[in-house]
C-alpha positions as CSV (number, residue, x, y, z in Angstrom):
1,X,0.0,0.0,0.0
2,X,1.4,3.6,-0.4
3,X,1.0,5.9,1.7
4,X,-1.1,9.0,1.1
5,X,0.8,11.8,-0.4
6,X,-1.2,14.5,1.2
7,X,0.6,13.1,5.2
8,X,4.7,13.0,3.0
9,X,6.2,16.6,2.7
10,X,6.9,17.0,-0.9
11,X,8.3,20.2,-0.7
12,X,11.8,19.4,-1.7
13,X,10.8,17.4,-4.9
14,X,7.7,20.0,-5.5
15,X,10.8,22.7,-5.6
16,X,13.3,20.3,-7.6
17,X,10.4,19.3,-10.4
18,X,9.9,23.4,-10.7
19,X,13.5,23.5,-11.5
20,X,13.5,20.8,-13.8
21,X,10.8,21.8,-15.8
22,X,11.7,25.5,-15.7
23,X,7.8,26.1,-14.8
24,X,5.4,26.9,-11.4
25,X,3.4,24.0,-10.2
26,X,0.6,26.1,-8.7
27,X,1.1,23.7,-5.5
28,X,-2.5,24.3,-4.4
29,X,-4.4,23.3,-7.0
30,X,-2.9,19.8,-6.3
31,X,-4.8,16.6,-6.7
32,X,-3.8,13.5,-4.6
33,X,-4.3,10.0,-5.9
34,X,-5.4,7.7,-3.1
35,X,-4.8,5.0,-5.0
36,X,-1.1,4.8,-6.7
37,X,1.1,7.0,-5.5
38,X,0.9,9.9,-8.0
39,X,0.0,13.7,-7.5
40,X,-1.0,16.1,-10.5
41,X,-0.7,19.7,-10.4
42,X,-1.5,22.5,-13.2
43,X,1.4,24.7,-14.2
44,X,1.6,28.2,-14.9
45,X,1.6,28.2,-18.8
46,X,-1.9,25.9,-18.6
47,X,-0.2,22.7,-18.6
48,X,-0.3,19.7,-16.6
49,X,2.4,17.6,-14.2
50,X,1.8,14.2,-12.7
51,X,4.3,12.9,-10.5
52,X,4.7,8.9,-9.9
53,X,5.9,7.4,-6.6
54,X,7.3,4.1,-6.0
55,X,8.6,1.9,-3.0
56,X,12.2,1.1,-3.7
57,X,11.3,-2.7,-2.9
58,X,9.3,-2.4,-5.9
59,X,11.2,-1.5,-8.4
60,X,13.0,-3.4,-10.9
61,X,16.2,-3.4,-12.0
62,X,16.4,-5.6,-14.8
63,X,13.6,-4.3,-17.2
């Protein structure tokens, strides 16, 4: 199970993605999955930015 996004501080990869992307996530307009681990948020040019979360446990190496 994953836990809820809206209980993890996310501030540090809100701020990196924002970086990344060179664009504003407007942070409260935020939707929360409760289902899969991923978080969308509208930008600031009218676009959208879903993030994905994953245990590490999960993950796999070899595909």
């Amino acid at each position: 199970m994953m836990d809820a996004l809206t209980t993890v501080p996310l501030h540090d990869v809100l701020t990196q993605t924002e970086r990344r992307l060179e664009r504003l996530l407007k942070r409260n307009d935020g939707h929360y999955s409760k289902f899969n681990g991923t978080a969308g948020f509208p930008t600031d040019v009218g676009t959208w930015v879903r993030l994905s979360w994953r245990r590490p446990a999960s993950l796999n190496p070899n595909r």
